[in-house]
Each structure stands twice: as C-alpha cells, then as structure tokens.
N, C-alpha and C positions, 0 to 999 in steps of 0.2 A: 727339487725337493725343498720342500721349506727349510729355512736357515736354523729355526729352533726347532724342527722335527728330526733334522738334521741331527744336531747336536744330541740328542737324547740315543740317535743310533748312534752316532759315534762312542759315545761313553758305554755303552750297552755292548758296542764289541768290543771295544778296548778292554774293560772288566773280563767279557766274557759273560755276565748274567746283568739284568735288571730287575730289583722287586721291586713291584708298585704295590702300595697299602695305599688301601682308599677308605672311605668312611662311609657304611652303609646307607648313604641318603642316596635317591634315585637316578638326583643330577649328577653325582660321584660315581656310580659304576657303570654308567651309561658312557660316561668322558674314560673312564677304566676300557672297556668295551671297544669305543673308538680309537683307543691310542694301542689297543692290542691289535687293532684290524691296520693301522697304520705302519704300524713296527713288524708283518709279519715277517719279512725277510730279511731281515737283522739277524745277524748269525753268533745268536747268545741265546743262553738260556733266559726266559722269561717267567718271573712267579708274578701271580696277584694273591693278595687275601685280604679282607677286612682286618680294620686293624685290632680286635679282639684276639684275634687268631695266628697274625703276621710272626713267624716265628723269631725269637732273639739269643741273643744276642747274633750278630748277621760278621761272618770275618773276614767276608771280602766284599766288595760289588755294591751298585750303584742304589740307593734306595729313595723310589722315587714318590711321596706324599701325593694326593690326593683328596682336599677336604681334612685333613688330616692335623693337628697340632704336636709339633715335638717337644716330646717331655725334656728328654736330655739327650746332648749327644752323643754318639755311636763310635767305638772305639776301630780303627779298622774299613769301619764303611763311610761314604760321602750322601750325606741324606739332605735331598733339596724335594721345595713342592714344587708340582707342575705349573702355579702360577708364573714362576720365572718362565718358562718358555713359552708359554701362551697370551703375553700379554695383560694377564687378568693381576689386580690388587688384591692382597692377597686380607687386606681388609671387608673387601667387597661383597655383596651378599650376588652378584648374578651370577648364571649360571656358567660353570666351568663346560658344561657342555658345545654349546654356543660358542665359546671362543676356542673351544678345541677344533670345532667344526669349521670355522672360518678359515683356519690355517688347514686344515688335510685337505678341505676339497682341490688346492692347488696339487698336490699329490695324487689323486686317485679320484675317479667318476663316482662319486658318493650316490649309490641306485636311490630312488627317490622315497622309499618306506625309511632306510636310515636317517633319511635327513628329516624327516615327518618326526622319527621319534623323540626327535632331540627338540620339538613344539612340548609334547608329553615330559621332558627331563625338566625343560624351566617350568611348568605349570605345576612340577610336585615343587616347587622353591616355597610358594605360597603359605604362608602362615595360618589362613583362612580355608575359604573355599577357592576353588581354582579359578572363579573368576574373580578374582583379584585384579580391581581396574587396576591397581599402582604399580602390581608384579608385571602388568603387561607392558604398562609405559615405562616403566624404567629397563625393558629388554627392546625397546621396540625398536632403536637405531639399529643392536645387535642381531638382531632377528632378521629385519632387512638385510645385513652383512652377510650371515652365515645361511638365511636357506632361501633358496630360490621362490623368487617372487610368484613363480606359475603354481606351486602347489599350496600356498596358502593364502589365505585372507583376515582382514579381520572385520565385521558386520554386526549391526544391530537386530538380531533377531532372540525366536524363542530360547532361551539356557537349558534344553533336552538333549540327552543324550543320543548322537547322532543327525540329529534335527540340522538343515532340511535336508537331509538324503533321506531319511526315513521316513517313513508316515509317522503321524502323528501319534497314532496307538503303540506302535511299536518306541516310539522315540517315548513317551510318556514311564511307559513300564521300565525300561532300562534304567532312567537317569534316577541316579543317587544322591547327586550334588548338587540342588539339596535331595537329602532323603524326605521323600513322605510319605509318611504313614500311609494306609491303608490304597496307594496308591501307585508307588515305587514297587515292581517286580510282585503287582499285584492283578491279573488283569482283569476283573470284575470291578473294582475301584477305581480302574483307570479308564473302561468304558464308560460306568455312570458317568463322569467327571466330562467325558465326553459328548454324555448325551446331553448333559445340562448347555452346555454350552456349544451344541454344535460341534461340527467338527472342518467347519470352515476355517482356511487358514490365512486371509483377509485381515487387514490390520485390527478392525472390531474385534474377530474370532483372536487373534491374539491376546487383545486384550480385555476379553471375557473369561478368556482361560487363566489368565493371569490372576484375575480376581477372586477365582476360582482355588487354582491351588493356591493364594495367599492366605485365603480363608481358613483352607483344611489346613496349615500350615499357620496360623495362628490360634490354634486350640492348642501348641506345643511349648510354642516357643511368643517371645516375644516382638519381634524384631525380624519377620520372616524376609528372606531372601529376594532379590527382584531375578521373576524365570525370565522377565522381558530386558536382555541391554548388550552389552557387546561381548563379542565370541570368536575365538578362531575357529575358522575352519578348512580344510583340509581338500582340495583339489586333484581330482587326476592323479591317485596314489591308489593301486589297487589293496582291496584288503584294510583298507584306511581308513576307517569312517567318521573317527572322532576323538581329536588329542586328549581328553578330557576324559572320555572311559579307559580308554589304553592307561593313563596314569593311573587310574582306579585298577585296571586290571593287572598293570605291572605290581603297584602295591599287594594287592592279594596272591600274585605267586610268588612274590619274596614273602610271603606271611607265612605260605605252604611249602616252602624249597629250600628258603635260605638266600643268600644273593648271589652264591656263585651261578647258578644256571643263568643271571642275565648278564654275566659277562661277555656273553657270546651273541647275545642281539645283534652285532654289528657282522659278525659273521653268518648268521642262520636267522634271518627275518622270519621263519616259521615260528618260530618261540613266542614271538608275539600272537600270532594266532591259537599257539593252546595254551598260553598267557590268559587272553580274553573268555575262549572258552570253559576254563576253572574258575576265573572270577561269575562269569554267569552262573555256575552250580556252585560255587558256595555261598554269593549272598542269597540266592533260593533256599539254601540249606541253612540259613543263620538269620532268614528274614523277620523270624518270631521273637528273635533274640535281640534286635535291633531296634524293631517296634515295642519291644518289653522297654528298653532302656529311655527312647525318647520318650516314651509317654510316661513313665515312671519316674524318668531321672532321679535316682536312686542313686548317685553320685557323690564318695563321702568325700569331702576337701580336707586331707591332712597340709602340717608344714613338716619336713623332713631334714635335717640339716639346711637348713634354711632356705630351702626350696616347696613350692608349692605343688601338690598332686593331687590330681583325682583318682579315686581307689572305684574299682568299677566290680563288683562280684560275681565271678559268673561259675560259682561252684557248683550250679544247678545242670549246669552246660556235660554231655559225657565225652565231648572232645574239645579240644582247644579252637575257637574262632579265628579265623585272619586275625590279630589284634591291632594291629598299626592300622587298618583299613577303617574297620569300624569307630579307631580314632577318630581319624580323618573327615567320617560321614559324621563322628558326632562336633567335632571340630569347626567344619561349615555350615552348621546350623547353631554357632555360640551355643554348644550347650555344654561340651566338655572344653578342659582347661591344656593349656601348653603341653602339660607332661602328661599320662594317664598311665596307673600300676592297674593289670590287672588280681584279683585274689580268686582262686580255685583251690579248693581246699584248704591246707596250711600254707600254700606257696605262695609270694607272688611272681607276677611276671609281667618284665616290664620289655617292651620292643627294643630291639637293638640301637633303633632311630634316635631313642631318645640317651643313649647312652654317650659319655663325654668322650669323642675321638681326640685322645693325646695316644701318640705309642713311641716309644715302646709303652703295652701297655702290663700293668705289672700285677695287676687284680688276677684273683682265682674266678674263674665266673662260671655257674652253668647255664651253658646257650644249647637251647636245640630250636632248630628252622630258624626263628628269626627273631626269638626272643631269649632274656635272660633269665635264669630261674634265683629266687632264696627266699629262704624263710623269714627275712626278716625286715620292714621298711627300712630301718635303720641301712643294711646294709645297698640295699637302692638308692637310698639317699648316697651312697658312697660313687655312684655308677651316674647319676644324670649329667648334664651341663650343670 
C-alpha cells in the first residue's frame, strides 16, 4: 500500500473515525469518491460532506480537507488537506484527482470507467469551455502518470459530443460545448446543417461543417468557438463515450441531487449512466430556456462587495434549471461572467460552485440540491470567492 495512503489509514484507525470535507467542485468529490473506495477497509468510522454542511465543532478525529481552506483552527481535532499526502501544492490549480489516482492504482485494479472519469474530473477544472488547450497541457505529464495510456488519446478532430464513435447526426445534436442555437438537442436544425454540407466526414466535410456552425454561431456571439482542433478521447471503456458529456452530465445531476449521490461513483459506475441519462432529459426540458438566454443575453452585470456577477432571471421558469450547468454552456461560449446569481422571484440563487469553501464554515445559508437560496445580493456577495 502506498506510504501516504497508508498513513491516512493509520490515523483513520488510531482516532477511530475520519471526516473528509471537500468542496463541491467536480475534481473534489470525485478525489472524495476515490479515497472512500481506497479506505474501504479501514476499521473507522468514515464521514464525508460538503463543507457547507460539515458539522462543527468536531471533538475528536482526523479532519481531512479536500479543495477546502481553513478558517481557523479546531480545538480537539487535527485538520490537514489531502494535498499533503498526494503529492499535489496546495497552491496549484491541477486536478487533485489525477494525483489521487496515480497513488491508489498501486493499491487496487482501478476497473477502467473509474479511471476514464477522472479525464471528466480535470476537464470540469477549466475556466472556459472544456477544450481548454492550456487545462489540457498543464495535465498532460499527469494524465500520462495516472491513467493508462490504452484507454485514452488525445487527436485533432470534430469538438462533438461523442464524435467519432457516433455518427455525425447524432454526435451534432448532443453536443453543448459550444451550445448552438437551433441546432444543439435540436434534430431538424441539426439535419439542415447536415444537408448543407453533406454529410461526408473527409477532411473537406470537416471543414465545411465547421464553417457551417461558425456561422450559426456567429449571429450570437462574437468570437465563436473552433468545433475543428484537439480532443480526448476515450478508448476501449464500455459505456464510455465521451469525457466531455459525462462532465456536462455529471454537472447536471449535481444540479438535480446535490453532490452526495456522486460520492459513490467510484464504488457504483452505474451512477454515471443515469447520470448521463438525466442530463439528456433535462437540457431537452430547459432547451427553450437556453436558447431564450443566448439569443437575448439579457444578462444584468452587478458589483457586489466587490465582486462581479451576472444576475440571470429566470422567474418565468415553473421549476428551478440545472443552474451551474447552464452556467457552464453560457460560460463557453463567453457570454456569461466568472460568477452567475440566478433571480426567480424575490430569491436569488446562487450555485454552491461558486461559493467560497473555507470551513469551518459559520454562515446561516439556505441550500437545497445544489444551490444557495436569499433574498438579498448583498448577502451573496457575503457567500462567493
């Protein structure tokens, strides 16, 4: 067993319990995830929770960080981040995933979906959209490190979801990153688009199509997306189709669930599967509400305790959207800003993503699923980074 996987079971029996507080970002409870699959046999009790929720003050046992910043210290308990035993700076922006995964696989046969998902944990890192050449080259010694070279690659082809395992039609309608209009999870828009340009997938037909949705995609935005350039993809992983939706799709059942149900990823690869198929029916279900916002960008830019947000309104809406998701879509297409509140009625509600993980944390907050609720910017302003 590893030396510093070691050490966290050691402390973990010695105490007798371990809580781990992580910070609701994707790369955070997926490394939460893996280190509960690593620690199963550790004979202590084991807590996870967001640190929103992490209960305090703690009077005995091991408290182990996660993405996480300490406020102040813990009377009673010994609270360190997992950066110490992983290797990782705890300055660094890669993914705590990836160097969690580099140490367990000497521990245990990591089945090859789990190591797939941890491609999906650094691509939510990305500030932008997920193809992020710079997120990719600043993992890319890492990546080699931690997941086996047979199940992935990285290649210059179309930026469609799933694309090339899928046909073209089908890889077209999926992909969200970028979203476009009348052609994203649209499939009448996604034919034309097809007919105009063939449906040959030949370097021309490539880049026919490309010209193609640059176009539809520049009646929105300015500055539209390249669908032609470099891509992971995903090899010989049943059930596996594409890092790149799975991240989309993991975002929207943390939108719909909360983040406890994907602590167990690492345990139960099926989650991923009704993962993907909730995110399919609900940007079907919120696709009107998406192409309302891009074509409108209706977007007001407040400053907040001297923070910048985008106030997005969706009181018209009669149930709450994925909200961090449709961030995200608006996000990699520059058209929303770092933070986004949404307003529905008197409230707003701001994603738990964006909220500043120090804990213990000492705020009154109301959170259901995966966002924060209050009446008042001002006090959002008290909740972001």
């Amino acid at each position: 067993m590893s030396r510093n996987i070691n050490e966290i079971s050691s402390m973990a029996n010695t105490y007798k319990s371990l809580y781990i507080v992580y910070s609701p970002i994707l790369d955070s409870i997926y490394t939460a995830s893996l280190l509960l699959r690593a620690l199963r046999d550790v004979e202590a009790e084991i807590q996870l929770a967001p640190f929103y929720t992490a209960q305090k003050p703690i009077s005995s046992g091991v408290v182990l960080g996660i993405g996480i910043l300490q406020k102040t210290s813990l009377s009673g308990s010994r609270f360190m981040l997992i950066d110490d035993f992983i290797g990782r700076d705890p300055k660094s922006f890669q993914s705590y995933s990836l160097y969690l995964l580099r140490i367990v696989k000497n521990i245990w046969i990591v089945p090859k979906p789990i190591e797939a998902l941890a491609l999906s944990s650094m691509l939510s890192l990305s500030k932008w959209s997920l193809y992020d050449e710079k997120l990719f080259e600043a993992h890319r010694q890492l990546l080699t490190e931690a997941i086996s070279g047979d199940i992935w690659d990285y290649i210059t082809t179309l930026r469609l979801f799933g694309y090339p395992k899928r046909d073209l039609m089908s890889a077209l309608i999926r992909t969200i990153d970028p979203y476009i209009p009348g052609i994203s999870f649209d499939e009448e828009g996604s034919r034309r688009v097809l007919q105009i340009v063939s449906d040959k997938i030949d370097e021309e037909g490539k880049k026919k199509l490309q010209e193609e949705l640059t176009k539809n995609l520049s009646a929105y935005i300015k500055n539209a997306p390249s669908i032609l350039g470099g891509k992971i993809i995903v090899k010989g992983v049943e059930g596996f189709e594409d890092p790149y939706e799975v991240t989309y799709a993991l975002y929207t059942y943390m939108d719909l669930k909360g983040s406890e149900p994907l602590l167990y990823l690492s345990l139960d690869t099926s989650i991923m599967s009704i993962a993907i198929g909730r995110y399919v029916n609900t940007i079907r279900l919120y696709k009107n509400l998406i192409d309302e916002i891009i074509k409108g960008q209706n977007i007001r830019r407040v400053i907040v305790k001297g923070v910048r947000l985008g106030v997005i309104d969706i009181s018209s809406e009669g149930s709450i959207p994925p909200l961090y998701t449709v961030h995200r879509i608006l996000r990699a297409l520059g058209i929303a800003d770092e933070l986004t509140v949404y307003m529905h009625g008197n409230e707003y509600l701001l994603p738990v993503q964006f909220m500043e993980p120090r804990w213990p944390f000492d705020k009154e907050v109301n959170i259901e699923r995966n966002y924060a609720i209050s009446s008042s910017l001002q006090d959002i302003g008290e909740l972001v980074h």
